[in-house]
PyMOL Python script that loads the backbone (N, CA, C, O; Angstrom):
from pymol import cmd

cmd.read_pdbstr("""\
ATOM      1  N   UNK A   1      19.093  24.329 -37.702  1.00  0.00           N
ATOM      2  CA  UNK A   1      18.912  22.915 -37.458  1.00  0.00           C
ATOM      3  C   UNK A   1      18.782  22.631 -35.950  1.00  0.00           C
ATOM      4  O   UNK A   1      18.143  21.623 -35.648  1.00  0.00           O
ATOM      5  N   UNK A   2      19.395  23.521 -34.785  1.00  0.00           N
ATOM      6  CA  UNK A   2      19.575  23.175 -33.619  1.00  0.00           C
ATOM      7  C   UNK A   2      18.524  24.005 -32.896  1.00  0.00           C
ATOM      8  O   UNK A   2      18.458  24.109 -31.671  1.00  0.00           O
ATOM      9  N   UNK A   3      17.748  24.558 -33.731  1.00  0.00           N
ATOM     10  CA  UNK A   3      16.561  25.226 -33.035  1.00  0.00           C
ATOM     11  C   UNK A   3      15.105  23.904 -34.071  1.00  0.00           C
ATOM     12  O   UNK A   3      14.022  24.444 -33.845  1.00  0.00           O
ATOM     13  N   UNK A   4      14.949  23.131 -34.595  1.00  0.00           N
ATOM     14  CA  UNK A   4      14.024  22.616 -34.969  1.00  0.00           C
ATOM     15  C   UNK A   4      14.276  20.920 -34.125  1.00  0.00           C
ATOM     16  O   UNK A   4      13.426  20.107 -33.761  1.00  0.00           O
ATOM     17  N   UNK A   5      15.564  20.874 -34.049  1.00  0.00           N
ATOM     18  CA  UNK A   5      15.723  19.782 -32.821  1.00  0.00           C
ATOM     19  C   UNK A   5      15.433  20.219 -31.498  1.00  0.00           C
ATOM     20  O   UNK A   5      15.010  19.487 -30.603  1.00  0.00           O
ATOM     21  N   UNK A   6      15.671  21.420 -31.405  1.00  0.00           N
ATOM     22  CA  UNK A   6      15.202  21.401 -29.724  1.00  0.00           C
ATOM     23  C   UNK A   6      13.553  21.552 -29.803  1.00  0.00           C
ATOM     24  O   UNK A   6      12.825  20.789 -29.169  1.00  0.00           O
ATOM     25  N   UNK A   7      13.029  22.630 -30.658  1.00  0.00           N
ATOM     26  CA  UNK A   7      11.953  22.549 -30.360  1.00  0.00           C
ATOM     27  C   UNK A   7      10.868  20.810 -31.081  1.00  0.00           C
ATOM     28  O   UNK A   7       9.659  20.797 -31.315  1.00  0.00           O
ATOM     29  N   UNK A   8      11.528  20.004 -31.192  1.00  0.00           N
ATOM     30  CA  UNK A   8      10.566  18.498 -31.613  1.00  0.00           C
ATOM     31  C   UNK A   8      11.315  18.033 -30.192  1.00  0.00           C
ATOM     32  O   UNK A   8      11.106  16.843 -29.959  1.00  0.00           O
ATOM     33  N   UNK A   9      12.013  18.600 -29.346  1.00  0.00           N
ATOM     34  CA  UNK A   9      12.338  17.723 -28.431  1.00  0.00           C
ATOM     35  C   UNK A   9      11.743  18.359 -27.099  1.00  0.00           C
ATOM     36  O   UNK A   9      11.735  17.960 -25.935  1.00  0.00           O
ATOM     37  N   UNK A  10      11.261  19.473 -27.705  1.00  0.00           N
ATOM     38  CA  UNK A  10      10.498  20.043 -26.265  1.00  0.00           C
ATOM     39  C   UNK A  10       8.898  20.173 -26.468  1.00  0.00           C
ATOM     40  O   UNK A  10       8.225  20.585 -25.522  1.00  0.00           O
ATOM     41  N   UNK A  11       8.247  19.805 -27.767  1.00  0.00           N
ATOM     42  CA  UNK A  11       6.945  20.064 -27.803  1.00  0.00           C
ATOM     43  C   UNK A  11       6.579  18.636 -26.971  1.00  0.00           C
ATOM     44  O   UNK A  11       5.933  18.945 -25.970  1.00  0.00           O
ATOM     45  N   UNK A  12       6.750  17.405 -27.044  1.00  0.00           N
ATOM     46  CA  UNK A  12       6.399  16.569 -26.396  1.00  0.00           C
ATOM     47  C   UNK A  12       6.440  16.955 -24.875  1.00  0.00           C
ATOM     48  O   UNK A  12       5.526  16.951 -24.050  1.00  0.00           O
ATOM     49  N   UNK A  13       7.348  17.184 -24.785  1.00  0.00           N
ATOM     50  CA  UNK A  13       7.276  17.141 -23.084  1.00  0.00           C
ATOM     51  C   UNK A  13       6.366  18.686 -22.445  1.00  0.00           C
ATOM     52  O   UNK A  13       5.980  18.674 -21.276  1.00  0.00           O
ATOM     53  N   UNK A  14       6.141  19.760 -23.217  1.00  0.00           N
ATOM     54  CA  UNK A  14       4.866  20.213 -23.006  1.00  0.00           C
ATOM     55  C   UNK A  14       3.679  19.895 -23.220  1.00  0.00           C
ATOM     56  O   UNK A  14       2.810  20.575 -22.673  1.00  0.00           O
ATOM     57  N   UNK A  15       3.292  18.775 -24.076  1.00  0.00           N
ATOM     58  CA  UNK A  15       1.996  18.171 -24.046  1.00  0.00           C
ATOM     59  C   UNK A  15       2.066  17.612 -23.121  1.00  0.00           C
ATOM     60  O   UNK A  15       1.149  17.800 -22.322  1.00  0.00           O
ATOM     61  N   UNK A  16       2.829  16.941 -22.854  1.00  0.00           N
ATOM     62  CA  UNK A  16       3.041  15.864 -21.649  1.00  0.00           C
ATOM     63  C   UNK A  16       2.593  16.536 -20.547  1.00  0.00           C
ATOM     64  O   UNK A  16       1.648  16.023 -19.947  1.00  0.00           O
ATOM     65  N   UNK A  17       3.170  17.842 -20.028  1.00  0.00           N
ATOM     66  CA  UNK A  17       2.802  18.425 -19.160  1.00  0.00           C
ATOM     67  C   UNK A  17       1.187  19.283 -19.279  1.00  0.00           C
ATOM     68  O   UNK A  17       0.314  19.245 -18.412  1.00  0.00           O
ATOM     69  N   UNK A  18       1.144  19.727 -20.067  1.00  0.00           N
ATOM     70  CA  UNK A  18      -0.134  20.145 -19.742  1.00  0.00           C
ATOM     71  C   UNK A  18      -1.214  19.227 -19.910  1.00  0.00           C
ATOM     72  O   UNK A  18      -2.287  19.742 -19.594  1.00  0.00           O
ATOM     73  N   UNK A  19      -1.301  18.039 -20.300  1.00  0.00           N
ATOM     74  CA  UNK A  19      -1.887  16.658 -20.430  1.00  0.00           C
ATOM     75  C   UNK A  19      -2.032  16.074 -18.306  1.00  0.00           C
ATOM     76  O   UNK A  19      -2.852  15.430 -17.651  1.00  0.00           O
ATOM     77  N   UNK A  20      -1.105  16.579 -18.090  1.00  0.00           N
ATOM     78  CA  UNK A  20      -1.116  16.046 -16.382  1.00  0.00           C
ATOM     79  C   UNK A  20      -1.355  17.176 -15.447  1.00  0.00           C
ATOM     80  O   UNK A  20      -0.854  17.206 -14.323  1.00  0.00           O
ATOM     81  N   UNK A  21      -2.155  18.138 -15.941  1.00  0.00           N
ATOM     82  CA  UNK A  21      -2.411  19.424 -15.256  1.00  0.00           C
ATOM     83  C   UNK A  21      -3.759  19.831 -15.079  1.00  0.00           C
ATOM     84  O   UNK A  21      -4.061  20.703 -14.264  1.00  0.00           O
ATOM     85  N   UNK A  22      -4.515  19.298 -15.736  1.00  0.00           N
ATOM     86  CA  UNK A  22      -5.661  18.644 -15.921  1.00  0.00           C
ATOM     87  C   UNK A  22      -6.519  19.131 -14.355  1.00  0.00           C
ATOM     88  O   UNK A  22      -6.054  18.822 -13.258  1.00  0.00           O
ATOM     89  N   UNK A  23      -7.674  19.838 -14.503  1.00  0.00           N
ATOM     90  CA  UNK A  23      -8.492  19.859 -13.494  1.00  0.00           C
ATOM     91  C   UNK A  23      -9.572  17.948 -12.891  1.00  0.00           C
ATOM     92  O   UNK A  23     -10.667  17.536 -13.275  1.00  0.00           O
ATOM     93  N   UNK A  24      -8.824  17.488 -12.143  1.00  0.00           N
ATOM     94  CA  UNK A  24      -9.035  15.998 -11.864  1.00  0.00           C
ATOM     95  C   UNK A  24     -10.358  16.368 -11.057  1.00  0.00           C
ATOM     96  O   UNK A  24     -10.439  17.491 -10.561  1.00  0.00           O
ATOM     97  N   UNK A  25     -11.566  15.301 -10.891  1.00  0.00           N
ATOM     98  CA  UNK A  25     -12.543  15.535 -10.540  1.00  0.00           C
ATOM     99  C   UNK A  25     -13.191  13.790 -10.423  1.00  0.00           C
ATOM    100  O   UNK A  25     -13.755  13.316 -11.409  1.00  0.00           O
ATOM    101  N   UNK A  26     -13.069  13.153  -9.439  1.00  0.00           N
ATOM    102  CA  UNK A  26     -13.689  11.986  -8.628  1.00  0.00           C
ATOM    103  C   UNK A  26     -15.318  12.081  -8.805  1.00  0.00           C
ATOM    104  O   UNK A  26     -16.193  12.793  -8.312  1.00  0.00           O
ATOM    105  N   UNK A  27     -15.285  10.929  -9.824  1.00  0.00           N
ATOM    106  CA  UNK A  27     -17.069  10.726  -8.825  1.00  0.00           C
ATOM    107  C   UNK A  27     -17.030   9.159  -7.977  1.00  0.00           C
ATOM    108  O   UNK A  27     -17.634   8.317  -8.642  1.00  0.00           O
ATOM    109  N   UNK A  28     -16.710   8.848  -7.251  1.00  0.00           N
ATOM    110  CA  UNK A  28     -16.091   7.876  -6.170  1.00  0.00           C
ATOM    111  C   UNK A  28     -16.866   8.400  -5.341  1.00  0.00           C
ATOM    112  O   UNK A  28     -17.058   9.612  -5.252  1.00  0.00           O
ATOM    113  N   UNK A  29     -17.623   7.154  -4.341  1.00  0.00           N
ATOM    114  CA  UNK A  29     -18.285   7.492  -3.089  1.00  0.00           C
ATOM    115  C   UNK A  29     -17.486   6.717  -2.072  1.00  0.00           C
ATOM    116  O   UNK A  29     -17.136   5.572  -2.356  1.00  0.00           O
ATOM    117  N   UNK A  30     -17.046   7.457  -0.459  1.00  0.00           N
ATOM    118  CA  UNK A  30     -16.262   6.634   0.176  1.00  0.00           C
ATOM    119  C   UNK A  30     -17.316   6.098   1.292  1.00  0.00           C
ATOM    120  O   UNK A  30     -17.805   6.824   2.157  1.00  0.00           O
ATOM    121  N   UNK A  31     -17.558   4.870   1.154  1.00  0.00           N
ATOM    122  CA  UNK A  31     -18.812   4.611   2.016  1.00  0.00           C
ATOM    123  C   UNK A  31     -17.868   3.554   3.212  1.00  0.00           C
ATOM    124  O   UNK A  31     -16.802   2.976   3.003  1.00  0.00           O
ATOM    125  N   UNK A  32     -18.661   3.571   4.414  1.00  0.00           N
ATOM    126  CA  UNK A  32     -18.071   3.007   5.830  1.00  0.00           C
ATOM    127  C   UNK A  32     -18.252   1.358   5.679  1.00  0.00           C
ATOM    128  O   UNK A  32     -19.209   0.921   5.040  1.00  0.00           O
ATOM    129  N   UNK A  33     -17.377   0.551   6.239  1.00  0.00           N
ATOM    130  CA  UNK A  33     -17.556  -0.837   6.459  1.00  0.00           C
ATOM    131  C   UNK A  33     -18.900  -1.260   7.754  1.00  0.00           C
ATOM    132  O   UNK A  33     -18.970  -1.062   8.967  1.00  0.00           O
ATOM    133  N   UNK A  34     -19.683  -1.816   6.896  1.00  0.00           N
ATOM    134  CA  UNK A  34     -20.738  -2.167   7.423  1.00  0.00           C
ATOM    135  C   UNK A  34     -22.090  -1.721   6.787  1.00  0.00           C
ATOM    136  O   UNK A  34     -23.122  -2.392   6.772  1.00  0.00           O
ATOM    137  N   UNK A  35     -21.889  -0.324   6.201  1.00  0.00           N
ATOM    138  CA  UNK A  35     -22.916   0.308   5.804  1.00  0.00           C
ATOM    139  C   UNK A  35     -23.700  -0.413   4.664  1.00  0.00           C
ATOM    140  O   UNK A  35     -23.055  -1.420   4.373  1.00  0.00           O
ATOM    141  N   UNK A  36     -24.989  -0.301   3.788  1.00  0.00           N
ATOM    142  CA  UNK A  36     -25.341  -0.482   2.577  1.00  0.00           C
ATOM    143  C   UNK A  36     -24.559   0.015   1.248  1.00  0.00           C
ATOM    144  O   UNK A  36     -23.902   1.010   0.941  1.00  0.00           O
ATOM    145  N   UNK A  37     -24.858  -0.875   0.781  1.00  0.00           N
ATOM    146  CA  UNK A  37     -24.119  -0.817  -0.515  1.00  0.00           C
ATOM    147  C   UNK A  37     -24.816   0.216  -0.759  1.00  0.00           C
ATOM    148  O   UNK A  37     -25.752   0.465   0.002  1.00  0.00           O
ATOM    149  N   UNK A  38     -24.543   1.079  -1.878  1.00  0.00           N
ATOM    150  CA  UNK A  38     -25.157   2.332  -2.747  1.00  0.00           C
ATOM    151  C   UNK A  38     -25.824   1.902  -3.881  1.00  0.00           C
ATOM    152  O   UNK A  38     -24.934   1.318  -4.498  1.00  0.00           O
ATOM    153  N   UNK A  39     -26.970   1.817  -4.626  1.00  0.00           N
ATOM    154  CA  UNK A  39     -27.723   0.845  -5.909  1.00  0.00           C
ATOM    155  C   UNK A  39     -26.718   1.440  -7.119  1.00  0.00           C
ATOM    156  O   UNK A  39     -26.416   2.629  -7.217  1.00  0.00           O
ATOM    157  N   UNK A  40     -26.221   0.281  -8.096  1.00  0.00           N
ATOM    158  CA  UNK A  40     -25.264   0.972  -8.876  1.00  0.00           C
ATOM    159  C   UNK A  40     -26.376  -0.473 -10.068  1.00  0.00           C
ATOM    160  O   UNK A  40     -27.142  -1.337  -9.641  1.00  0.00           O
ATOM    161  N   UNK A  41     -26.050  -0.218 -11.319  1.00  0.00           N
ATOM    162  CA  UNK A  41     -26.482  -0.937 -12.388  1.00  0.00           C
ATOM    163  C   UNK A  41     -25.392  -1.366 -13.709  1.00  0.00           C
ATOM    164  O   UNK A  41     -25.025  -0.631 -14.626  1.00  0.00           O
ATOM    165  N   UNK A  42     -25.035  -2.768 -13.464  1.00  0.00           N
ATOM    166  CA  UNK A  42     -23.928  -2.986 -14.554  1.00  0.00           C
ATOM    167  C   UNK A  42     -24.617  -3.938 -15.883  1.00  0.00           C
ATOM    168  O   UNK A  42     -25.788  -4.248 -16.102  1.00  0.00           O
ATOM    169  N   UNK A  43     -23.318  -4.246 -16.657  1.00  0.00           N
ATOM    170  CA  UNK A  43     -24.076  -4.781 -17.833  1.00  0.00           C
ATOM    171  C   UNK A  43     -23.693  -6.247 -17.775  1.00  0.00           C
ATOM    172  O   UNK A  43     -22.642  -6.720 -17.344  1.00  0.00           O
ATOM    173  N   UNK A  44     -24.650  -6.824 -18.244  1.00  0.00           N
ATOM    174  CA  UNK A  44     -24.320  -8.484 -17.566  1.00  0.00           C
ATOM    175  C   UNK A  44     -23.942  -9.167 -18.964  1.00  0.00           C
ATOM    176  O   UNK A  44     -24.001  -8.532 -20.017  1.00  0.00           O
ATOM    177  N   UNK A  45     -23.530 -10.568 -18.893  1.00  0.00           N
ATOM    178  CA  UNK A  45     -22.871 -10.993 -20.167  1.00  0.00           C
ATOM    179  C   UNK A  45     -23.883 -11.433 -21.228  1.00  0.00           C
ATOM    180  O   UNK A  45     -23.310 -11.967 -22.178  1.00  0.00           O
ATOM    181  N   UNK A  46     -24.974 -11.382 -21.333  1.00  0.00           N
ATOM    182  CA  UNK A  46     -25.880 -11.060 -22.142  1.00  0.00           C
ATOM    183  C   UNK A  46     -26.118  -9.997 -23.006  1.00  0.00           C
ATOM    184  O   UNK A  46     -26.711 -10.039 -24.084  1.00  0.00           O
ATOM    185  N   UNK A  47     -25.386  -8.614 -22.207  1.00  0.00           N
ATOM    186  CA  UNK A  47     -25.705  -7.255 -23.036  1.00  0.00           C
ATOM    187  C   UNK A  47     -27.123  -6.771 -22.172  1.00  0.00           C
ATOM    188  O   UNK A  47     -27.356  -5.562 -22.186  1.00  0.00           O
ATOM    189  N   UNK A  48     -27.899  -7.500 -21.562  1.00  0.00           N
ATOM    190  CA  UNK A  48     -28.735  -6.322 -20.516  1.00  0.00           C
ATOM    191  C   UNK A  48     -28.299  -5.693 -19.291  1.00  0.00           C
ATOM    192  O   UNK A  48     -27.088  -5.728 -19.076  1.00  0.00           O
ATOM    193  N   UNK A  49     -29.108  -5.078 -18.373  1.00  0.00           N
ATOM    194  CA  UNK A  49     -28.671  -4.624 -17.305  1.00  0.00           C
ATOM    195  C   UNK A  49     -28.857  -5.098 -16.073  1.00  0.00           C
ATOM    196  O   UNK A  49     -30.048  -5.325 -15.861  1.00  0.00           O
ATOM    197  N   UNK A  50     -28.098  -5.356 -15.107  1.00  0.00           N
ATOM    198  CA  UNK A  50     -28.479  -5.680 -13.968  1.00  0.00           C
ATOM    199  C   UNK A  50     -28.187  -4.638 -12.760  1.00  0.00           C
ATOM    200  O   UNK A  50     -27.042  -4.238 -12.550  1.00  0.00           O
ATOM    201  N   UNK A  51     -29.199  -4.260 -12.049  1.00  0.00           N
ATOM    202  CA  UNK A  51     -29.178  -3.909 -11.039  1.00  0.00           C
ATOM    203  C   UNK A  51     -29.239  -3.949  -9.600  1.00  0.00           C
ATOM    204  O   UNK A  51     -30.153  -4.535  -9.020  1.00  0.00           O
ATOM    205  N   UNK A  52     -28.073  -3.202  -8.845  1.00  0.00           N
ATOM    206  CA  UNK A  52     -27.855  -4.033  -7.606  1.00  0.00           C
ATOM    207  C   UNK A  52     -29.586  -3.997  -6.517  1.00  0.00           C
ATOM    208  O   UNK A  52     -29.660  -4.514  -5.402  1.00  0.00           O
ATOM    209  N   UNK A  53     -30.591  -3.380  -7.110  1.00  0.00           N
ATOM    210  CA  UNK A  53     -31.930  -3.377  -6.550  1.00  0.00           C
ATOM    211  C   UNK A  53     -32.722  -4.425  -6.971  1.00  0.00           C
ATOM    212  O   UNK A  53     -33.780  -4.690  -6.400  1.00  0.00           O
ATOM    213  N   UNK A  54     -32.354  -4.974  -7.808  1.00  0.00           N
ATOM    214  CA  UNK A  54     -32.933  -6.267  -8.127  1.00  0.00           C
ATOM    215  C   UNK A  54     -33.306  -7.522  -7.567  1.00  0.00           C
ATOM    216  O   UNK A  54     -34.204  -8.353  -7.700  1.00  0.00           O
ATOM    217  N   UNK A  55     -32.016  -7.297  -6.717  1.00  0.00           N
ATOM    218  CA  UNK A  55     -31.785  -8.270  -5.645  1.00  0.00           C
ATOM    219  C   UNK A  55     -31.632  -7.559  -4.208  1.00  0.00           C
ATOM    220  O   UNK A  55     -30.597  -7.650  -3.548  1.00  0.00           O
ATOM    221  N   UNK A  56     -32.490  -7.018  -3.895  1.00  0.00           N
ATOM    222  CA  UNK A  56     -33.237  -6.278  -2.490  1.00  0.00           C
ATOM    223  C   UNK A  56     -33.492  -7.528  -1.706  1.00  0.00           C
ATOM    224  O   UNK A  56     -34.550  -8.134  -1.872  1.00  0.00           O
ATOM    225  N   UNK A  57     -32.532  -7.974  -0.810  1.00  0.00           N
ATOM    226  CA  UNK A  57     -33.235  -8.519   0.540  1.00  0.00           C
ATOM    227  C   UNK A  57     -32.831  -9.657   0.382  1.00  0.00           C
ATOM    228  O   UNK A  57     -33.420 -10.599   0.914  1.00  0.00           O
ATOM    229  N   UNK A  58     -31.753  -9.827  -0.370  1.00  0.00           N
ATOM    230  CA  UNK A  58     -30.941 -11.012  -0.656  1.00  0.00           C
ATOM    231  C   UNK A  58     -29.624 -10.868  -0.683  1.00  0.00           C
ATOM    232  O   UNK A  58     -29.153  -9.766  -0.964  1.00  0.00           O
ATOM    233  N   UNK A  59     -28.720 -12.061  -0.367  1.00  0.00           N
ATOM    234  CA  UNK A  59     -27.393 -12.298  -0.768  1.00  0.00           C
ATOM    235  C   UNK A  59     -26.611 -11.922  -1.751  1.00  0.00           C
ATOM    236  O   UNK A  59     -26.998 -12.361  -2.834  1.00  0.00           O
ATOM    237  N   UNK A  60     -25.304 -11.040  -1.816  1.00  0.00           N
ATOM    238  CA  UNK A  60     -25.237 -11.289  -3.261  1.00  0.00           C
ATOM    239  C   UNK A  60     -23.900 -11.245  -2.935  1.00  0.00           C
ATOM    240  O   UNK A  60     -23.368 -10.599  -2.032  1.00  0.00           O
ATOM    241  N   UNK A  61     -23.386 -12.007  -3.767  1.00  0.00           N
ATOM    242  CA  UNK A  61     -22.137 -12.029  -4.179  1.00  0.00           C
ATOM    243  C   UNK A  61     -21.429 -11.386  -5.486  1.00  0.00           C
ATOM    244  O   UNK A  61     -21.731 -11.942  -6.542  1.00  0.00           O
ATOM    245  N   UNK A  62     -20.887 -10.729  -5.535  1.00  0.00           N
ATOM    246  CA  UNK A  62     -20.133  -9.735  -7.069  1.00  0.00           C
ATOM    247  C   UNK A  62     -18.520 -11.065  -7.212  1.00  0.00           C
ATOM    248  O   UNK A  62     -17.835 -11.623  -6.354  1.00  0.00           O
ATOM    249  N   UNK A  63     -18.514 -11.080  -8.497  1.00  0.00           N
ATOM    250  CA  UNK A  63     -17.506 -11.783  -9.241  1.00  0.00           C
ATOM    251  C   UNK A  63     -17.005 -11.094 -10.329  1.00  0.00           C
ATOM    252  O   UNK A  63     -17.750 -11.053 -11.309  1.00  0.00           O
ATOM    253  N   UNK A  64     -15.928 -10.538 -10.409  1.00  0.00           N
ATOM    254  CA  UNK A  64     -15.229  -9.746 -11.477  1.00  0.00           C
ATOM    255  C   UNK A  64     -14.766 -10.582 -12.248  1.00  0.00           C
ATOM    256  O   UNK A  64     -14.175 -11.324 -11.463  1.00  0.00           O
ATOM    257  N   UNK A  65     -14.589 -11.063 -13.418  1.00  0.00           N
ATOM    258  CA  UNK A  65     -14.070 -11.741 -14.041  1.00  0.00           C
ATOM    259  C   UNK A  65     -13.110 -11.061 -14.825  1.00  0.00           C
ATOM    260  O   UNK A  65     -13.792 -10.134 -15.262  1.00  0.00           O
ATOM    261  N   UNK A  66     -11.683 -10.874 -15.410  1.00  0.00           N
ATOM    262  CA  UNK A  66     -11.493 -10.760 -17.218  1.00  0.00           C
ATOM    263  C   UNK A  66     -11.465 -11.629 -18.050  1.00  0.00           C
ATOM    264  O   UNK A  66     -10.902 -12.723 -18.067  1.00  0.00           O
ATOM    265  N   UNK A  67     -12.284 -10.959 -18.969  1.00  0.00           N
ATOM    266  CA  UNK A  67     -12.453 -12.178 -20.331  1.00  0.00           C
ATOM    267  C   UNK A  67     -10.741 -12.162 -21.053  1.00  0.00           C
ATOM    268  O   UNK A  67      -9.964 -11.298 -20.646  1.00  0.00           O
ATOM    269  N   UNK A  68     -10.485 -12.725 -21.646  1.00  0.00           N
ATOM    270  CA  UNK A  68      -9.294 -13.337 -22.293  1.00  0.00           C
ATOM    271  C   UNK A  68     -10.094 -12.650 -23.805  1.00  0.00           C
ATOM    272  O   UNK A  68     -11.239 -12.870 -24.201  1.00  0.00           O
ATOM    273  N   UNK A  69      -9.090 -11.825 -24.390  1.00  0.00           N
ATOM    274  CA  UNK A  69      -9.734 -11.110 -25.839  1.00  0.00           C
ATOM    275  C   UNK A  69     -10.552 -10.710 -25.865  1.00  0.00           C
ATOM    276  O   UNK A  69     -10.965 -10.217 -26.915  1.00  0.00           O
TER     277      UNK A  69
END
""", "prot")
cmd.dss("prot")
cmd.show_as("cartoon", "prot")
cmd.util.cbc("prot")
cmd.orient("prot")
């Protein structure tokens, strides 16, 4: 009995661990203050796409919103 309690009390915490051991890998660009933005393409609240080239040679302002549900 005291070997099926330890081991349900230690399989978690080896998933746990090998779950955070994980070869981690960034695709993040660290770009300088001042520089151009990088062209990235999101999905707008319609369901099409917008892209930050779209608006070449203009103003833009980005607004994150969260929707509620």
């Amino acid at each position: 009995m005291k070997r099926i309690v330890l081991t349900l009390l230690t399989l978690p915490f080896l998933l746990l661990l090998t779950a955070c051991t994980g070869d981690e890998t960034s695709t993040s660009q660290t770009i300088e203050v001042g520089s151009k933005a990088p062209d990235f393409t999101l999905a707008n609240a319609a369901g099409g796409d917008v892209s930050l080239a779209d608006y070449a040679g203009q103003p833009v302002l980005l607004y994150f919103h969260m929707a509620v549900g």
